[in-house]
C-alpha positions, 0 to 999 in steps of 0.5 A, a space after each residue: 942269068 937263070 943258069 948262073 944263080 942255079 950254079 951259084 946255088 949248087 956251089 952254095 949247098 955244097 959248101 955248107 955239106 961238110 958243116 952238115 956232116 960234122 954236125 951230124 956225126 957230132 950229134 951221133 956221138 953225144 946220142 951214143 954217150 949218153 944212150 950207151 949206159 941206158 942200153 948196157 942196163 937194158 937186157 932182158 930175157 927174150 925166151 923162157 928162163 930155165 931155172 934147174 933144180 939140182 934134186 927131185 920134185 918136192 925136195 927143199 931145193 925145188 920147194 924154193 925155186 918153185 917159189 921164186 918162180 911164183 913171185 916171179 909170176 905174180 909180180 910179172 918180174 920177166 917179159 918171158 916165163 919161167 920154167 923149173 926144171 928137175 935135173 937130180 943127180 951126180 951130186 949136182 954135175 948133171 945140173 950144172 953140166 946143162 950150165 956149162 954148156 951154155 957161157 954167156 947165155 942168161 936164160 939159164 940159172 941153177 940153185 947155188 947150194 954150200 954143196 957146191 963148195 964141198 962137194 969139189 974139194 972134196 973131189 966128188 964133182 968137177 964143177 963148184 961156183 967158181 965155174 960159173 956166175 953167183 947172181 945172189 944168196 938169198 937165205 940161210 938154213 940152219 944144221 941140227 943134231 939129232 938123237 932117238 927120243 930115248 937116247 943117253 945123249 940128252 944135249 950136245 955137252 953130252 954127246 962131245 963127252 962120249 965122243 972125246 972117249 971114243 971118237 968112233 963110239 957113235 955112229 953119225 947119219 948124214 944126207 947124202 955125202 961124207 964131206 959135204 955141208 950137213 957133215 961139217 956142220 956137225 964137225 966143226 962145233 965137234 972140232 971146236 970142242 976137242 973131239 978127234 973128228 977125223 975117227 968119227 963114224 959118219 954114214 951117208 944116207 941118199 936123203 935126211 928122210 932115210 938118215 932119220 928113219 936108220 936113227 928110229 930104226 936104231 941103225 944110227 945113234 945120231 943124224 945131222 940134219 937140216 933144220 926143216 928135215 927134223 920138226 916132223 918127228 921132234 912134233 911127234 916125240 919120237 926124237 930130241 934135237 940136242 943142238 942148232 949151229 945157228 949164231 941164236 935159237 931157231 924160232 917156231 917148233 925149234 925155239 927149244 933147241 939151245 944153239 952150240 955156243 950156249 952149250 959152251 962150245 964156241 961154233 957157228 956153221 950156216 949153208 946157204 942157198 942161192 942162185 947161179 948164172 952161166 959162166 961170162 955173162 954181161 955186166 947188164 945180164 947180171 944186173 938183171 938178175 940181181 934187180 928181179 932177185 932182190 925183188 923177190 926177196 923183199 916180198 913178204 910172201 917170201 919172208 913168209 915162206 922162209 919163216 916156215 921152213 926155218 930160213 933166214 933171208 940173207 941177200 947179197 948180190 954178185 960182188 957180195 957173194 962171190 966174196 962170201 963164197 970165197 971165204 966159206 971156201 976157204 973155211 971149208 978147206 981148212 974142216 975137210 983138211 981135219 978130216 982128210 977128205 980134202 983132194 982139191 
């Protein structure tokens, strides 16, 4: 009789185990359902981040990912540090290049730089943004014109009259390629204004430091220069910035410089910063970097800090700024054509 029950039982337990199963395999996927997104979301770095700035110590590229880095730190933004490391050269490829070789990994950013635009059409380097993934611009920077404090040329109405004479009249200084963002920043109000900008004399400098020292040397009738580059020697009297391609005045020690526009020449030209991820990575890597981006850039340190170099905070995440860099990419095709620079 015991052994009967005993069968009884067994046949009882196993009839009952293809309910159990399918109960349980349909748990497994309502857990994986609703799990799946939390976990596409949940990437994080799990070794130090590279963050590599395509110019030396001190320049304005690593004076601002150093920053990133400091409110990365502060606001302990990352479960793992983060490295900046200086990768100067080649116009950017040598940085980039270390990019390159690494698809998909998400340990790795690069400064996103307008150089990054022209420098390619231009045929200088092989790699723009499009090899790679925009994470976010996060600011603006502003070109200026500048001349000797004692120079005829007294504002930008002035320097577009001597150059619509004589295009070639006035030699042009600029940091550090022809073609490249400083040099449209100075061609397109130039072009807007009727000046025949394909004959100018535009020199290349390895940096604004050394354009601004050939312009007091009085090697260089004009430079253009980044915002920043120029304060020093205007605070010193030694120069006089005749115009901005920004849409309204700079603020600070540049609230006196009079915009193109108010000269009556209808241009605006902005160069952006910003940051790079590798080539293909997730959709849960790029979120991520959006989100610790986005929260640097709505710190006050780092208002602050753009407000001092004469930046203006613009933040615009991976959709955004691919379709912001597509657009300038097609402007700037359309200048480095009138200049006949164009090769890509």
């Amino acid at each position: 009789m015991n052994r009967l029950n005993r069968l009884n039982r067994l046949k009882h337990r196993m009839g009952r185990r293809p309910l159990l199963q399918a109960w349980t395999c349909g748990l497994l996927i309502l857990s994986g359902v609703f799990a799946g997104p939390a976990a596409a979301q949940d990437w994080k770095p799990e070794r130090s981040v590279e963050f590599i700035v395509p110019a030396g110590p001190g320049a304005a590229l690593d004076t601002a990912a150093r920053q990133i880095k400091e409110l990365v730190d502060r606001g302990q933004l990352l479960p793992t540090p983060m490295v900046v490391a200086n990768k100067p050269g080649g116009a950017g490829m040598v940085a980039m290049g270390g990019l390159q070789a690494k698809p998909g990994d998400g340990h790795l950013l690069v400064t996103l730089t307008h150089s990054s635009i022209n420098n390619k059409l231009v045929g200088e380097v092989a790699l723009g943004y499009e090899d790679f993934t925009p994470l976010a611009v996060l600011f603006d920077e502003f070109i200026t014109v500048a001349v000797r404090a004692d120079s005829p040329i007294k504002t930008g109405r002035d320097l577009v009259e001597a150059l619509k004479k004589d295009p070639a009249a006035l030699s042009v200084g600029v940091a550090t390629s022809v073609g490249n963002h400083i040099h449209a920043a100075i061609a397109k109000p130039l072009k807007a204004a009727a000046v025949n900008i394909a004959r100018m004399t535009v020199v290349p400098f390895k940096s604004s430091a050394d354009s601004m020292t050939n312009l007091l040397g009085g090697h260089l009738d004009v430079v253009s220069a980044s915002a920043i580059n120029v304060v020093p020697l205007l605070k010193a009297g030694k120069i006089r910035v005749i115009a901005v391609a920004a849409a309204e005045r700079l603020g600070g020690d540049l609230a006196g410089v009079p915009t193109w526009r108010e000269q009556g020449v209808d241009a605006v030209y902005t160069s952006s910063q910003g940051v790079l991820g590798a080539k293909g990575l997730t959709p849960a890597q790029i979120r991520h970097w959006e989100g610790v981006l986005r929260r640097v850039s709505d710190t006050p340190e780092w208002q602050a800090f753009l407000a001092r170099n004469h930046w203006k905070p613009r933040f615009l995440g991976h959709a955004e700024a691919l379709r912001y860099l597509d657009a300038e990419s097609a402007t700037a095709r359309a200048l480095l054509g009138e200049l006949g620079l164009l090769k890509r």
